[in-house]
Wavefront OBJ file of the C-alpha trace (Angstrom):
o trace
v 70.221 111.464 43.448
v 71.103 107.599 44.260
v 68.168 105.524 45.907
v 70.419 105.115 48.459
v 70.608 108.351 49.813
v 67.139 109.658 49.384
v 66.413 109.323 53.220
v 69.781 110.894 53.866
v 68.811 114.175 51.701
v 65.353 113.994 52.815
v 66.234 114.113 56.642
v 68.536 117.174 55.970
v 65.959 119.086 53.621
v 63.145 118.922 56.189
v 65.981 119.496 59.039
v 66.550 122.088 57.478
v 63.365 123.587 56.610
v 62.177 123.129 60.170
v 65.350 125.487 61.582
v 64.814 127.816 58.723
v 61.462 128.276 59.935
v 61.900 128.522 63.453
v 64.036 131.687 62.515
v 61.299 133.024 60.023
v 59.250 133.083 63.005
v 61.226 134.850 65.482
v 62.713 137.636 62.710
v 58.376 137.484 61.987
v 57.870 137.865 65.713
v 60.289 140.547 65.845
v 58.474 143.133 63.819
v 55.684 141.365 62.115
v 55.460 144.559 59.662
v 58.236 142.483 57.475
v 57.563 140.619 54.524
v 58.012 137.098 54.116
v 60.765 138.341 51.324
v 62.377 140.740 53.972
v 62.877 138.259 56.190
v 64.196 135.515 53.933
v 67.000 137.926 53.049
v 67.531 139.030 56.044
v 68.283 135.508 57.289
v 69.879 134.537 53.968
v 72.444 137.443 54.690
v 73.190 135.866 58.221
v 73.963 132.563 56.264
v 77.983 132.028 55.724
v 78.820 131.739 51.620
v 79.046 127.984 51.779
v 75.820 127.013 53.587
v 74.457 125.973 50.430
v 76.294 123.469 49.162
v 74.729 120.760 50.512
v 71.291 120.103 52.213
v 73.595 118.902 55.289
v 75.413 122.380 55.101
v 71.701 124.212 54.516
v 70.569 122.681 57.812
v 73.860 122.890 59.971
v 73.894 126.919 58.842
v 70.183 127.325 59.237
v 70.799 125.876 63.324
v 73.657 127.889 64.048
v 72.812 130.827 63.137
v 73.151 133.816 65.574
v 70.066 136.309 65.066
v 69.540 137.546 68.541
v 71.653 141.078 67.565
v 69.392 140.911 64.511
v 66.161 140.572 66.296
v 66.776 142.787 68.768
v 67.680 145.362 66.560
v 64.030 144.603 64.533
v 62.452 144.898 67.444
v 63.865 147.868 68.585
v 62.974 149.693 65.167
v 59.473 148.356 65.475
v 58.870 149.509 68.795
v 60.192 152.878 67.970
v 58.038 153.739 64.849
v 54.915 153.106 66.794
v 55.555 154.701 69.472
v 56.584 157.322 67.262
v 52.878 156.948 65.467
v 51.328 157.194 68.752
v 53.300 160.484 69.844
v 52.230 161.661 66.160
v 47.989 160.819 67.207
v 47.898 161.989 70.823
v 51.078 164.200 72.328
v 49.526 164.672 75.813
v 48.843 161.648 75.968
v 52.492 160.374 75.083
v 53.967 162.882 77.443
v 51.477 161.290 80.068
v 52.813 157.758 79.226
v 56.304 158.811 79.417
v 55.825 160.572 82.651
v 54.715 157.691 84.336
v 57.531 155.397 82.797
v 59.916 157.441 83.922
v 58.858 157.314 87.321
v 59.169 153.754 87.568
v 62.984 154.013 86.127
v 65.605 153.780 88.987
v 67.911 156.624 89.976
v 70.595 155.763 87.932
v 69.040 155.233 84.868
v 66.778 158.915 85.023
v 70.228 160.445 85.763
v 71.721 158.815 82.691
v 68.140 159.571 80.862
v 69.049 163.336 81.587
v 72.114 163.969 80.927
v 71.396 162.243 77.293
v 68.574 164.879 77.084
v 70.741 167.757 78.090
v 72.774 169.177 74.602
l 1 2 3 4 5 6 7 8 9 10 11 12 13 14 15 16 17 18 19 20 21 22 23 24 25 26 27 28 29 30 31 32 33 34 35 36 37 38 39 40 41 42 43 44 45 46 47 48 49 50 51 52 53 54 55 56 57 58 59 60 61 62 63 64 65 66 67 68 69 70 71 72 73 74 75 76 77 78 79 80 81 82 83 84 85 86 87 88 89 90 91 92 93 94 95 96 97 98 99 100 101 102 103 104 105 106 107 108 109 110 111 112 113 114 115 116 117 118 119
């Protein structure tokens, strides 16, 4: 690398690092059972082919980057194994917590909530 455009690279590597971050954090936030490894490949595989070619590329990619599909998906996978350990400790006291869940649901959605229960 020329003298000339260390600053240039250096701006882009830590602009870079900082976004790529910022999304370790929310995938981490997500469902903090991850490992850091997990979630560097998960947001690797959200990265287009040609992100790396440059530290300007790295950075650009690392912004744009769409994970709220991602996250919400993590999220909703986390959620469900522990509620699923919980149901596994204490059953009345899962059908207790549902009970009162589902009373606070509006119409629509218990009808739709039942007729997904029905076979």
């Amino acid at each position: 690398m020329e003298w000339t455009n260390a600053r240039r690279y250096f701006y882009w590597a830590v602009r870079g690092r900082v976004a790529q971050s910022s999304a370790l954090g929310k995938l981490a936030e997500a469902d903090p059972s991850l490992t850091s490894d997990q979630r560097r490949q998960i947001l690797e595989d959200s990265l287009p082919q040609d992100s790396k070619a440059s530290p300007q590329a790295l950075a650009k990619a690392y912004e744009a980057v769409n994970l709220k599909q991602t996250i919400f998906k993590l999220k909703s996978e986390h959620l469900l194994g522990k509620l699923l350990a919980l149901a596994g400790e204490d059953k009345q006291a899962t059908v207790d917590g549902l009970t009162k869940l589902i009373s606070g649901l509006g119409e629509d959605t218990k009808s739709a909530l039942l007729t997904s229960l029905r076979p």
